[in-house]
N, C-alpha and C positions, 0 to 999 in steps of 0.2 A: 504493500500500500504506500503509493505516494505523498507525498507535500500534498499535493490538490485533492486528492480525492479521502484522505485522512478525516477524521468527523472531528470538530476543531471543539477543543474542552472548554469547559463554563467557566475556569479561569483567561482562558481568552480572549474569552466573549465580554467578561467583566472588565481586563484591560482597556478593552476596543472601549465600550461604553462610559467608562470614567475619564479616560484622555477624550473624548467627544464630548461628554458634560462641562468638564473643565472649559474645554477652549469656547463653547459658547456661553459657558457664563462670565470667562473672562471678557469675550466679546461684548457679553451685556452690562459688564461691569465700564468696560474702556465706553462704550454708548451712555451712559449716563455722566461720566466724569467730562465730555463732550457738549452735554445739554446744557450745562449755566443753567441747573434750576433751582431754586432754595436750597441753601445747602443740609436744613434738617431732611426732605424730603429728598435728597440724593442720599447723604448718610442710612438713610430709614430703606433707601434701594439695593443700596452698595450691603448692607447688613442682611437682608431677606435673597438676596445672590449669594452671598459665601453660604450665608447658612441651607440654601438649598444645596448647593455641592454636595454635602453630604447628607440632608434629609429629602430632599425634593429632586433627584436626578435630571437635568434637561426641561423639569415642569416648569421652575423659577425663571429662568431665561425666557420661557415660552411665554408664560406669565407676563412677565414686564413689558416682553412687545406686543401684546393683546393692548394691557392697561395703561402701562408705564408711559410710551411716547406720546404725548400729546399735542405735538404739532402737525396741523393737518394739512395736507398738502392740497390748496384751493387753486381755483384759476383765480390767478389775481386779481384785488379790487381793481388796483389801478391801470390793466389790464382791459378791463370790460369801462373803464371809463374813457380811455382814450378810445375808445371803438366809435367809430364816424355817428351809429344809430344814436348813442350815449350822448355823446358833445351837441348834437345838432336836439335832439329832444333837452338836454340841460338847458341850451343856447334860445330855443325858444320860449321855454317856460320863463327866464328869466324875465320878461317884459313884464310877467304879473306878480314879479314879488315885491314884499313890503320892504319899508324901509328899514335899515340896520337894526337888530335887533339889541345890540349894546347901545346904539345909539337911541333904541326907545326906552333903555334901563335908565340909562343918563339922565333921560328926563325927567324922570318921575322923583323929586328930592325927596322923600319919605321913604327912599331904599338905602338902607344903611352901607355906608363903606364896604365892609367884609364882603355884602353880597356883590354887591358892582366887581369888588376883586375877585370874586368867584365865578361869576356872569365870563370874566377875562379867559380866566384860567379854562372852564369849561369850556370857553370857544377856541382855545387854542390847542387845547387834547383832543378834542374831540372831533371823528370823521364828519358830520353834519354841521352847519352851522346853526347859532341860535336864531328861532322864529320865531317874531312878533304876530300879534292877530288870530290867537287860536282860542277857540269856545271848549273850557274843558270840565266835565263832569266827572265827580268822583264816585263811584260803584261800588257800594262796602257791602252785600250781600249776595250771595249765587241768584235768587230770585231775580231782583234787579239789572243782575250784570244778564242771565240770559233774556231777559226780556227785552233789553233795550238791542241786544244781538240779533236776538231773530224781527224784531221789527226793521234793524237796518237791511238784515239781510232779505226777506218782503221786498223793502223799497228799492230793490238793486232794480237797476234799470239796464246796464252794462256789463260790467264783473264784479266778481266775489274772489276774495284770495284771504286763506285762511292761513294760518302758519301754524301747528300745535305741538307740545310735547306729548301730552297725551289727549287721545280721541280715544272714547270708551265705544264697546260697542254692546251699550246697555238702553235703558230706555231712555237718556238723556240724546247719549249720541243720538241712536234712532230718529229723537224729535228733529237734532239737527238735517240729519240727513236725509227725512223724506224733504223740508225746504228747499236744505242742496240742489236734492235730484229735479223738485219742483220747477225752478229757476234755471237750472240746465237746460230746460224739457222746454221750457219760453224763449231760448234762446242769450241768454245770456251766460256770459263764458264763467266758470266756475272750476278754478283750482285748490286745490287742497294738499297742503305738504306736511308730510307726519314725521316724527321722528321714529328712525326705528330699532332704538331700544324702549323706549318711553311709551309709543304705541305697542311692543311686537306682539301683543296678543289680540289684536286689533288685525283682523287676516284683511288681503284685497276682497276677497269675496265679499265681505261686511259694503265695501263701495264700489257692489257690482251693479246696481239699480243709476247710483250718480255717472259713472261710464258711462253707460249703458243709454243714459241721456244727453250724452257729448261732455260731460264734466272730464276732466283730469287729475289722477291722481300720483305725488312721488314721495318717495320717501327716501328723507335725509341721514346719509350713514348707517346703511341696510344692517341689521343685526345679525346677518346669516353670514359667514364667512364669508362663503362664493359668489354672493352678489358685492361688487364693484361698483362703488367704491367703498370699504371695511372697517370703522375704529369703534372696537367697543368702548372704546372710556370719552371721548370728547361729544359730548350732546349736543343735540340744537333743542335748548332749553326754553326758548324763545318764545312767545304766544300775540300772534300779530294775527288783526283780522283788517284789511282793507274793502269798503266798498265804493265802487265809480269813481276810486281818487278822491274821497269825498270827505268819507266819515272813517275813522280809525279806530281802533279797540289795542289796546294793550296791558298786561299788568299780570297778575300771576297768577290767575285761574283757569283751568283746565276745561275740557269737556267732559262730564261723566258724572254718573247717578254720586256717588262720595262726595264731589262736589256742592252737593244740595246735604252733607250732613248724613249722608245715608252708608257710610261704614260703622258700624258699630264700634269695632275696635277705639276708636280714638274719638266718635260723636261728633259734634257738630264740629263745619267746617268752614272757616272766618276767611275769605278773601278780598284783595280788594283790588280792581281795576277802574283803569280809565277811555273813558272814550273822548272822543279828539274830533272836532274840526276846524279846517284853516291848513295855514301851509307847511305845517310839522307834519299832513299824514301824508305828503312826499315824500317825506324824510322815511316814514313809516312802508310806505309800497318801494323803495329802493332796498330796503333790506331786504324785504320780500321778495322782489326781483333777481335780489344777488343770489338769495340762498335757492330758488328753485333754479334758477341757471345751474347752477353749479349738481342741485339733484336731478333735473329732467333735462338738463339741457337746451333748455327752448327758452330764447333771446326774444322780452319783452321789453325793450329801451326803445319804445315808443313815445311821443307825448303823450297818446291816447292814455296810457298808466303812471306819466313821470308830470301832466301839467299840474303847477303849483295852483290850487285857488287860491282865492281872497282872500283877506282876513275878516275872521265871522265871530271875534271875540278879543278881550283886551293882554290874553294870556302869553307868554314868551316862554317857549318849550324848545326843548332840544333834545330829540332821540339818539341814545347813546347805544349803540350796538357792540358789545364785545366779543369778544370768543378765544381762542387757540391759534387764529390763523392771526392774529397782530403781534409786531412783532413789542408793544411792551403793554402791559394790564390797564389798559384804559381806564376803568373801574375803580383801580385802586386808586390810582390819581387819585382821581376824582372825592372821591372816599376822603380820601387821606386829607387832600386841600380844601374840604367843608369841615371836616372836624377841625383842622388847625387854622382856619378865619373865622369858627363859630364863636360869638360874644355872649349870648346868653343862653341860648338852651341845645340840648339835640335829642331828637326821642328815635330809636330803633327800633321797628318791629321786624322781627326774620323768624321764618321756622326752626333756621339751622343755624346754628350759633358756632362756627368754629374761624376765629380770622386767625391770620396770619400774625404773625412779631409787630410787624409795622400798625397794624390796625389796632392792635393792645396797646403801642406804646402812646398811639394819637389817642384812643379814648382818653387814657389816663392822663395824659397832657392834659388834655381837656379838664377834665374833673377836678387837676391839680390847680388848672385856671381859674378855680370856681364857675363853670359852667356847670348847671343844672343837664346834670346826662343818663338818661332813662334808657333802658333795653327791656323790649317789651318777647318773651321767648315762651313757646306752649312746653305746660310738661308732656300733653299726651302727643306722642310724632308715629308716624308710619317709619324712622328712623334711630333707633334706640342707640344706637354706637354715637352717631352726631352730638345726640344730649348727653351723651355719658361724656363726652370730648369737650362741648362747651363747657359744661357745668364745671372742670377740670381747671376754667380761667376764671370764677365765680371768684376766687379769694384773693387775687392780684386786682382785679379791678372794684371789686366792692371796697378794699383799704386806701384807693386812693379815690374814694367817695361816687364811683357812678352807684347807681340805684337801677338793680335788678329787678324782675317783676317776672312769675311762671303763670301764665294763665293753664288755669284745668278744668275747664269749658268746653275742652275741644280741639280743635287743630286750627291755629291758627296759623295761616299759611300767607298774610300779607305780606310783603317785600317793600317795606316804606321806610324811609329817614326824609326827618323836618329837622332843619338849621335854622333856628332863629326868627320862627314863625312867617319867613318869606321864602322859603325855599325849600324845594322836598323833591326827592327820589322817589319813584315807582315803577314799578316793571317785575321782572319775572327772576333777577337773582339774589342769592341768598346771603348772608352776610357769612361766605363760607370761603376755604381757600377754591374749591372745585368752582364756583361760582364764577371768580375773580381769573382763576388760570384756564382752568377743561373745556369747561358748558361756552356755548354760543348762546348770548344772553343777550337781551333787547332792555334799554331804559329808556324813562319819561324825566329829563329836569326840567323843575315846572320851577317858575320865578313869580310865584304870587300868592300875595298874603292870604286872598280868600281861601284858595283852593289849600292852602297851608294850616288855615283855620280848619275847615272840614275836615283834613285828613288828622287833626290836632284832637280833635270832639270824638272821632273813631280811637284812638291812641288811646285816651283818657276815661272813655266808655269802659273801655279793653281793660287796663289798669285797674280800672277801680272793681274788678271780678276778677283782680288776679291774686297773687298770694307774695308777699316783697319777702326777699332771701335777704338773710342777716347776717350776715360774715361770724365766723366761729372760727378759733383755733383748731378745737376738737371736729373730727369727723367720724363716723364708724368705719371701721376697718374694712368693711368687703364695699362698704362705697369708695371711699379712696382709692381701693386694687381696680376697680374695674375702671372709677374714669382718669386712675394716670395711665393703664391700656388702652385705652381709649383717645388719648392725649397724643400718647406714644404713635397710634397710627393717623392721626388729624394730617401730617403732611399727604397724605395719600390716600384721602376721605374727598 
């Protein structure tokens, strides 16, 4: 018996298979020390690859480029902006827009310094500029928020373009989708783009009736391996509904029966959205635009979907879209430069409480500043590791005086920060590091006292049902082990 035909022993086979684990987890190891990404969340990579070498053979490697890389390789914004359809529909719209929107800040002397230097700041991070002249409503119940939905959606006269993380396909969806299909079937054009980890149990068949009436349907970063193009860990978290360029909906509510309070586990369910007209829901259908380009491939940079209208209200809005494919966290900025210009108050509401170093150190800046700084956080989550992780920064920021509050009422899933009762955040991300790095997120900065007031009256509702944490030395033991585990995986949450 030969070299080749000899039957090759299980220590062989064990060599071959350990020198082939090694060199791809060293590969996975030299691939993160390459990324420039936090360095607790490199450390927390670089630790869970050695340690697979020897418990996780070839899994951990596989692992990390499943989850770990999170930059997504997009057809470029700037890219699809220089494309002649792009320049020429920008090119014409511009004869209908308003005048500068820093320049309408300006005038108003009842806006304090810090916000004008934030009005700055925001227009210079951010990919959209600030819009004057928009009429904006604030949506603090699923009732409300679907009713004012499917009435726009009714009134569509042209298209419908919806953007969701999740689309249920319970009786909530269903109500949506006989409308959908309705309005297809009249002829007006109706796309729908799903995310598909966030939908995947959400099959095409559910919108075979909306096809089936000329609608369209894609879905963003398919959950299946073999559909192209593949990332399970970077979402389109995003919840954008435009209609006839007209009227715009965004903020952080979903479609689906749990939405209306109808999960048990966790009881009623607290969202709040906004709807939008005027020339921010431009702003709004170009997201739209980018991201189904990029999932269906079908180039809508027409003006028919890019004209700017009027201004149909006194509001100054600026939609801040972020995600994985920029190359720096827009969000955080942003983030960061309202907590460190805030003079008097900040109130946060988020489901998911995990920031990063920089965001703990601006709170407590804040706090140290005497500013009045509230976070408004549910105990019941469809996310139990999340709250084990926040609650982990509960004694660092409670000692330099912010004021925590657990509402146990339910799931409250709002995504809002107010600065100084003129200025407030809403949209669809969380006050989390996945929010800020992974997710492709959409925001509303809104510069106005009312609409500051409203969302201040919802905060303060909220609070006054919730339960304020009172910093202790002492903790029980098996709470402390679980949320510094919990702490321990936050870079990778």
């Amino acid at each position: 018996m030969d070299l080749f035909t000899r039957p090759l022993s299980p220590g062989w086979w064990f060599a071959v298979l350990s020198t082939l684990n090694l060199i791809v987890s060293v590969g996975a190891i030299v691939h993160v020390l390459r990324q420039r990404k936090e360095p607790m969340a490199m450390l927390a990579w670089i630790f869970g690859l050695l340690l697979s070498i020897l418990l996780l053979p070839v899994v951990g490697p596989l692992l990390y480029f499943s989850i770990g890389e999170r930059r997504v390789a997009r057809r470029g914004r700037k890219k699809r902006r220089r494309s002649a359809a792009l320049l020429a529909a920008l090119a014409s719209s511009e004869t209908a827009e308003s005048p500068s929107a820093l320049a309408d800040i300006a005038a108003h002397p009842e806006v304090e310094e810090s916000i004008r230097q934030l009005a700055y700041i925001s227009a210079k991070l951010g990919s959209f500029p600030l819009a004057p002249g928009n009429q904006v409503q604030v949506l603090s119940t699923a009732q409300e928020t679907y009713e004012k939905l499917l009435q726009a959606l009714e009134e569509a006269q042209s298209h419908i373009h919806l953007e969701y993380y999740i689309f249920r396909p319970d009786e909530t969806g269903k109500q949506f989708l006989d409308v959908l299909t309705r309005k297809a079937s009249e002829g007006v054009e109706v796309r729908v783009l799903l995310d598909g980890i966030g939908s995947f149990l959400t099959r095409d068949s559910f919108f075979a009736p909306l096809v089936k009436a000329g609608g369209k349907l894609a879905t963003f970063l398919p959950g299946i391996p073999w559909r192209s193009p593949w990332h399970i860990n970077c979402r389109n978290h995003r919840k954008i509904v435009v209609v006839d360029a007209k009227v715009g909906f965004t903020g952080s509510q979903n479609i689906g029966d749990e939405y209306r309070g109808r999960l048990r586990r966790v009881g009623p369910w607290k969202d709040t959205h906004l709807r939008l007209e005027g020339p921010a829901v431009r702003e709004l259908q170009e997201v739209f635009i980018e991201d189904w380009f990029y999932a269906a491939k079908e180039n809508l940079t027409s003006l028919k979907y890019l004209r700017r209208h009027g201004g149909a209200g006194p509001t100054v809005v600026q939609i801040v879209p972020s995600g994985p494919d920029q190359e720096s966290a827009i969000l955080s900025h942003i983030y960061f430069a309202a907590l460190a210009l805030a003079r008097r108050s900040i109130q946060i509401s988020t489901p998911y409480f995990v920031p990063g170093p920089g965001l703990i150190l601006a709170l407590q800046h804040a706090a140290y500043r005497g500013i009045q700084v509230d976070i408004l956080i549910p105990s019941k989550t469809d996310h139990r590791i999340s709250l084990w992780a926040g609650r982990s920064f509960y004694p660092d920021l409670l000692r330099a005086g912010v004021r925590i509050h657990e509402f146990d009422l339910g799931m409250l899933h709002s995504k809002v920060a107010i600065i100084d009762d003129h200025w407030s955040l809403v949209g669809s991300a969380n006050m989390d590091i996945r929010s800020f790095l992974l997710n492709f997120e959409v925001t509303a900065s809104v510069f106005d006292a009312n609409i500051s007031k409203a969302l201040q009256r919802d905060f303060w509702a909220d609070v006054a049902r919730s339960r304020p944490i009172v910093y202790s030395q002492r903790q029980p033991l098996l709470s402390s082990i679980i949320e510094g585990a919990a702490r321990l995986c936050s870079p990778l949450l």
